[in-house]
N, C-alpha and C positions, 0 to 999 in steps of 0.2 A: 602504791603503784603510781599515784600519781608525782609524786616526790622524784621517782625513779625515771619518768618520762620527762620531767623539767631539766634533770639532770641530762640525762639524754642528749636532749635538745642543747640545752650550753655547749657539751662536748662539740656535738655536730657543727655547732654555731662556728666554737675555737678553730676546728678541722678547716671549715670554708675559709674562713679568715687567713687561715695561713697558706690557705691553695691557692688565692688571691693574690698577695702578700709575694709570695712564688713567682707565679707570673708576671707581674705587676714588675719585678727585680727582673728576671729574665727576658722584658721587652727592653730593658732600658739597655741593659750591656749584652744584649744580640745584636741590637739597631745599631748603637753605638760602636762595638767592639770587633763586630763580624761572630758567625759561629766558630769557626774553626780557633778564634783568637778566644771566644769565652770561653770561662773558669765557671766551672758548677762550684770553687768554691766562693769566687766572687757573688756568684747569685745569692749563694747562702746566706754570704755576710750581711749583702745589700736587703735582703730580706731581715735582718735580724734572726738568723733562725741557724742550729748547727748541720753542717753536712749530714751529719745520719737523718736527721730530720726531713731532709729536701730531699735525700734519696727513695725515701718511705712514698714519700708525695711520685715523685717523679725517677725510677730506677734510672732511665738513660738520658743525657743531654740531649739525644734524637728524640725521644718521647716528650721532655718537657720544650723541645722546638716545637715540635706539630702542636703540641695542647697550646703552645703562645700564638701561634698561624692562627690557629683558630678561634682565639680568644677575642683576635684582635676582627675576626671577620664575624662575628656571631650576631654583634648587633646590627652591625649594617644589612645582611641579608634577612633579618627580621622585619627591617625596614622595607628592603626593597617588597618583599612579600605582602606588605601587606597594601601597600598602593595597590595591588594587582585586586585588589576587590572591589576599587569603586566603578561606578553604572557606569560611566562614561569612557571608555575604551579607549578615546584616544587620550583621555586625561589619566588615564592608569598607566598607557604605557611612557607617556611622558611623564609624569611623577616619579616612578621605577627607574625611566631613564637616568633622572636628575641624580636621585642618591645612587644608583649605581656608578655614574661618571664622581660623584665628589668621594665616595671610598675611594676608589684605584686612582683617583689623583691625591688622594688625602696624603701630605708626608708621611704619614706611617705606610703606606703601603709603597708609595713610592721608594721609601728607604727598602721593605722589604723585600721587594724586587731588585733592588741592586745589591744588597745582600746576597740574592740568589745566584744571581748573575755572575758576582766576585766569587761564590766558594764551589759555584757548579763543577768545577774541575778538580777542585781538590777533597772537595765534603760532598760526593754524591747523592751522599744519604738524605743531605738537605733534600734536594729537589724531591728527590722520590719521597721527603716525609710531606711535603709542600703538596705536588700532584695525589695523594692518597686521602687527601682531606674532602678535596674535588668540590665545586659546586651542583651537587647531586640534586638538592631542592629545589634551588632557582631555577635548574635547568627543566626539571619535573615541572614548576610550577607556569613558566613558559610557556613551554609545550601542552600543556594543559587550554591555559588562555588562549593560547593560538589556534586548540581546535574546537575548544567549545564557542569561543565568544568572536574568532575573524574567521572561522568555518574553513581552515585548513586542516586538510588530513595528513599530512606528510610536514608540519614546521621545521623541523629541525634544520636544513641551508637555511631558511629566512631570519632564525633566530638569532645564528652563525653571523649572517653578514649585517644585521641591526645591530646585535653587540661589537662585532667588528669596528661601527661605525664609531660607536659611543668610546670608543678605546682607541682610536686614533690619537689623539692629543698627548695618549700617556708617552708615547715615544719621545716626543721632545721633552718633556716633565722628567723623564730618566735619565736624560742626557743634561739637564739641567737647561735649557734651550727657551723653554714657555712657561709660564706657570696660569693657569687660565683663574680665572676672577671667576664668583658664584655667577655671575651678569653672562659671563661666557659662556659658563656650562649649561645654562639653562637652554639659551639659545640654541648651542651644538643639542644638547638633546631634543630640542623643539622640532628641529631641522631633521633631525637624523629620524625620527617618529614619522614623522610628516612625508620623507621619502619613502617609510617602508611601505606605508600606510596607499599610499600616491599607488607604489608600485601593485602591491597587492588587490587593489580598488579596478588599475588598469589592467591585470592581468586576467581579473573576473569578468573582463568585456570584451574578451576574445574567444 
């Protein structure tokens, strides 16, 4: 039995490795190539791996888009969640602000936004595989802090327009127009914390 479990476990091992491997190929010529322009057999190649095989992994080039959407957002939102636990509140949500602003300016994400943007009208599929991924956690986890630990019972606008803040700069970064320094981001998140923070403080003394 036990022989059979080691065994097991290799396979499984093999499996992940090449689900990786998968991905890993299908970020490089999505980013690079646009969707509508990549080749699931390209991906295969670049993977080392034969088309029936990438198919097993991934039936449809819209299915192994979203599982790449997401691959690429998994760790960051791991990130941002967990600054959201330390004592000091206004140091959680400025920490969360930081890595939240350096993903969605990070060039991968930036590229994957103008991906979206270029094939929305022709690959609608894209977006709606994009929007179905959804930031469900972060938002969950928000709205949580906001009502246990700033003692609002309704966050959801406040949270709207503090993310809002921290994503203003992506606009010219899509346009290719700014590119902000780590020294930048810190600051705009500093700022933009520090305003909701101002507002929310002034609003409990009326």
């Amino acid at each position: 039995m036990l022989v059979v479990g080691v065994e097991m476990s290799k396979i499984e091992q093999n499996r992940e490795k090449k689900r990786l491997a998968i991905l890993q190929a299908a970020k490089s010529i999505f980013l690079s190539e646009g969707y509508t322009a990549a080749s699931m057999d390209n991906i295969a190649s670049q993977a080392n791996l034969t088309k029936q095989t990438l198919y097993r992994y991934f039936p449809s080039k819209v299915e192994l888009f979203q599982s790449t959407l997401r691959q690429i957002g998994e760790s960051y939102n791991e990130s941002y969640l967990s600054y959201l636990a330390l004592s000091d509140s206004r140091e959680a949500l400025i920490e969360f602000a930081k890595q939240f602003m350096r993903f969605h300016l990070s060039p991968e994400h930036i590229a994957t936004q103008r991906l979206l943007i270029a094939e929305a009208s022709q690959a609608p599929e894209v977006v709606e595989s994009f929007m179905s991924i959804g930031p469900n956690d972060i938002q969950n986890s928000l709205r949580a802090f906001f009502t246990e630990r700033l003692h609002i019972e309704q966050p959801e606008s406040k949270i709207e327009l503090w993310l809002g803040m921290l994503l203003a700069p992506r606009s010219g970064a899509l346009l290719g127009l700014t590119e902000f320094t780590d020294t930048q981001i810190e600051q705009h998140a500093i700022e933009s914390t520090d305003l909701l923070l101002f507002g929310i403080n002034d609003e409990g003394k009326l």
